[in-house]
C-alpha positions in Angstrom: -8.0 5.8 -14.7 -5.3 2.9 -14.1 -3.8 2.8 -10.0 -0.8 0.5 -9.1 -0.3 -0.3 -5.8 3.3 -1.9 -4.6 3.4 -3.7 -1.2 6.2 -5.3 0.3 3.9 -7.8 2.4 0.4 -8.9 1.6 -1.0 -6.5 4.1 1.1 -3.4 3.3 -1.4 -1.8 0.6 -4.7 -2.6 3.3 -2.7 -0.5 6.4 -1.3 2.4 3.9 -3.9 2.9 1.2 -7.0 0.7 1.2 -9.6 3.5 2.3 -8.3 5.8 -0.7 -8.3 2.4 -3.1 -12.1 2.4 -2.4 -12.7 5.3 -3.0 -11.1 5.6 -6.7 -12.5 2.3 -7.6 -15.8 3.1 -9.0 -13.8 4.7 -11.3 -10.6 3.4 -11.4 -8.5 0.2 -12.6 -7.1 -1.1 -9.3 -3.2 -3.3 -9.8 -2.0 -5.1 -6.2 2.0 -6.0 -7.4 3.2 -7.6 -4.0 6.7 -8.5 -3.9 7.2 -10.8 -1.3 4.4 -13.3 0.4 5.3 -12.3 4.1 6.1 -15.7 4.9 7.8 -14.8 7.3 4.7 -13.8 9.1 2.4 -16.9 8.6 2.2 -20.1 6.3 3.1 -18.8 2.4 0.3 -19.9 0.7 -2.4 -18.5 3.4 -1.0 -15.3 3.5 -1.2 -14.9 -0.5 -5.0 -16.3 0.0 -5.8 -13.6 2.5 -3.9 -10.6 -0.1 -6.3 -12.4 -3.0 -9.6 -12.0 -0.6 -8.6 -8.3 0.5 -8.1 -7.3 -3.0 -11.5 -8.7 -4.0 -13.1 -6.1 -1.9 -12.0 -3.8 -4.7 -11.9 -6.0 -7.6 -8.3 -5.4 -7.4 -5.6 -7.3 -9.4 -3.2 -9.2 -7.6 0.6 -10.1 -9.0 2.9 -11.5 -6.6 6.5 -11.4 -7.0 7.8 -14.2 -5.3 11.3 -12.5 -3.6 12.1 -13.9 0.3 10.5 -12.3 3.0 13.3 -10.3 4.7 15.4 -10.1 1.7 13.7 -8.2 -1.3 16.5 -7.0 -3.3 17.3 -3.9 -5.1 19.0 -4.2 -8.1 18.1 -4.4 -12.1 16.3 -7.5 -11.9 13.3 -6.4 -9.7 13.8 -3.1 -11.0 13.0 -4.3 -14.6 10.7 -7.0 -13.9 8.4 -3.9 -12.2 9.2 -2.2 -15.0 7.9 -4.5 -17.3 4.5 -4.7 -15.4 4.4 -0.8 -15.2 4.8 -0.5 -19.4 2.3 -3.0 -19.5 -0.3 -1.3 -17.1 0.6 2.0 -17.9 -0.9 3.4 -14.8 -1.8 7.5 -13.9 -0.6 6.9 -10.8 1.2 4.7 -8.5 0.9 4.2 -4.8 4.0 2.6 -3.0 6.0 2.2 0.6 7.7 5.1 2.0 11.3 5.4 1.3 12.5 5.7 5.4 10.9 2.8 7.0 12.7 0.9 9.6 11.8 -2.5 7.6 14.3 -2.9 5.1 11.3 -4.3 2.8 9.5 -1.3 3.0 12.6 0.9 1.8 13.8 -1.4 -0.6 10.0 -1.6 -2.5 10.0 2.0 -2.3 13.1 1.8 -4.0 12.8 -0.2 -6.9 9.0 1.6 -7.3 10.9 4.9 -8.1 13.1 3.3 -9.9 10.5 1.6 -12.3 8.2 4.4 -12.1 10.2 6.6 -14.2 6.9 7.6 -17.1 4.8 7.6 -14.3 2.8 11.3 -13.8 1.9 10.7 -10.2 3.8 8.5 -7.5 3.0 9.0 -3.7 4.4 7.4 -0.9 2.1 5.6 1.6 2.0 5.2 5.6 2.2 1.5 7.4 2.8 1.0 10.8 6.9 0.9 10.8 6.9 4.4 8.7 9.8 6.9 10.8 8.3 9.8 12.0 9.7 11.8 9.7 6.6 11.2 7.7 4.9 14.5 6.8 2.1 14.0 4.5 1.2 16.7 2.2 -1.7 14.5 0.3 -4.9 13.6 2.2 -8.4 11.5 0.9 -11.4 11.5 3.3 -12.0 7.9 3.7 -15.0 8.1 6.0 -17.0 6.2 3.8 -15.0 4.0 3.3 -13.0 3.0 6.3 -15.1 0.5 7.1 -14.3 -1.4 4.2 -10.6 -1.2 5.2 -11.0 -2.7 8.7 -12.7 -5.4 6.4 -9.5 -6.0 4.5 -7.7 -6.1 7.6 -9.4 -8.5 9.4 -8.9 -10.4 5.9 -5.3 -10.9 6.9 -6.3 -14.0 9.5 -2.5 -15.1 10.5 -2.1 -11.4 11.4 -4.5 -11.1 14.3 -2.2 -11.8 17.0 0.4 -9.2 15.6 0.3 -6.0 18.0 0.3 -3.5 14.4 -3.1 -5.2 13.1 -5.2 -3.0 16.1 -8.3 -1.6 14.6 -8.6 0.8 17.2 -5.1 2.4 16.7 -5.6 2.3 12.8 -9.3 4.1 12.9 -7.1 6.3 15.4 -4.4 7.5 13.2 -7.3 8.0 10.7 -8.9 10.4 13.3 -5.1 12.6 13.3 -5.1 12.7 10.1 -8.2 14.0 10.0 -7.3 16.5 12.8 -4.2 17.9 10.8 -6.6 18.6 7.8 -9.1 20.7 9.8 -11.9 17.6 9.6 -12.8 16.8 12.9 -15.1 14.0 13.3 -13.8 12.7 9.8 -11.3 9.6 8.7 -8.2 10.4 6.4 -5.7 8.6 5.0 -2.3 10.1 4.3 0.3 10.5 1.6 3.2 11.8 0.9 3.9 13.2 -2.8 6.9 12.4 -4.8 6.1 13.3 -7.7 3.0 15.0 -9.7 3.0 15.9 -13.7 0.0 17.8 -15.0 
């Protein structure tokens, strides 16, 4: 099995879908495309250096796409250089931002990932702290075993520690809810939304 992840940020795919990553890998292909190096957020090349580490974890491969921080476009040039990575992995499924975020990065990846995801059987959309709360997942993986592994990749992200989002506590917390709303007390769940399944 082949996975693509797409993250606006280095430390989008570690909040939405890191638990869930570990899980699959044993058995799975793992493809990091970040699209911008948060630089925003932190000195450029440190912040791509922390993404490389965190995607070690997993044995991940790591592309960055080297758009500004702020301002990742949609139009055909991202859409068909995403593309072309996409023909050329030929994941099963794909893993990207939510489409309603209140970062315009966030919506934009989402974007251009649908757009560029068209021969893809499975796309779901993935929770990060600035998701709207119009997020109502209908896809959930029990990440208990693995969650520590994600706080792991977290604290990867070193120029983030300061940022009020990158709080352990709230993150294992959210976990615990999402847990709750699937009937699995005591558990740790990560959450998806669906856009598309083909079987």
């Amino acid at each position: 099995m082949v996975v693509l992840v797409v993250g606006a940020h280095p430390d989008d795919i570690e909040f939405g879908c890191f638990g869930t990553l570990a899980r699959l890998s044993k058995e799975t292909s793992i493809h990091f495309i970040v699209l911008s190096a948060g630089e925003l957020s932190g000195p450029k090349n440190k912040r791509i250096q922390e993404c490389k580490e965190s995607a070690k974890l997993l044995d991940a491969k790591v592309t960055f796409f080297d758009y500004p921080d702020g301002g990742i476009p949609v139009n055909v040039e991202i859409i068909d250089k995403l593309r072309f990575y996409v023909e050329k992995i030929v994941p099963h499924a794909v893993f990207t931002l939510y489409p309603n975020d209140t970062h315009q990065d966030h919506r934009n990846a989402s974007k251009v990932t649908i757009s560029s995801c068209g021969n893809v059987d499975e796309v779901l959309f993935y929770e990060v702290p600035s998701t709207e709360r119009d997020f109502h997942p209908n896809v959930f993986y029990d990440v208990t075993d693995y969650f520590g592994l994600k706080e792991k990749s977290l604290r990867c992200h070193k120029t983030q520690r300061k940022k009020s989002y990158l709080n352990l506590t709230e993150i294992r917390g959210l976990a615990e809810y999402r847990a709750y709303q699937c009937g699995r007390n005591s558990r740790l769940f990560e959450a998806f939304c669906l856009y598309r399944v083909i079987k």
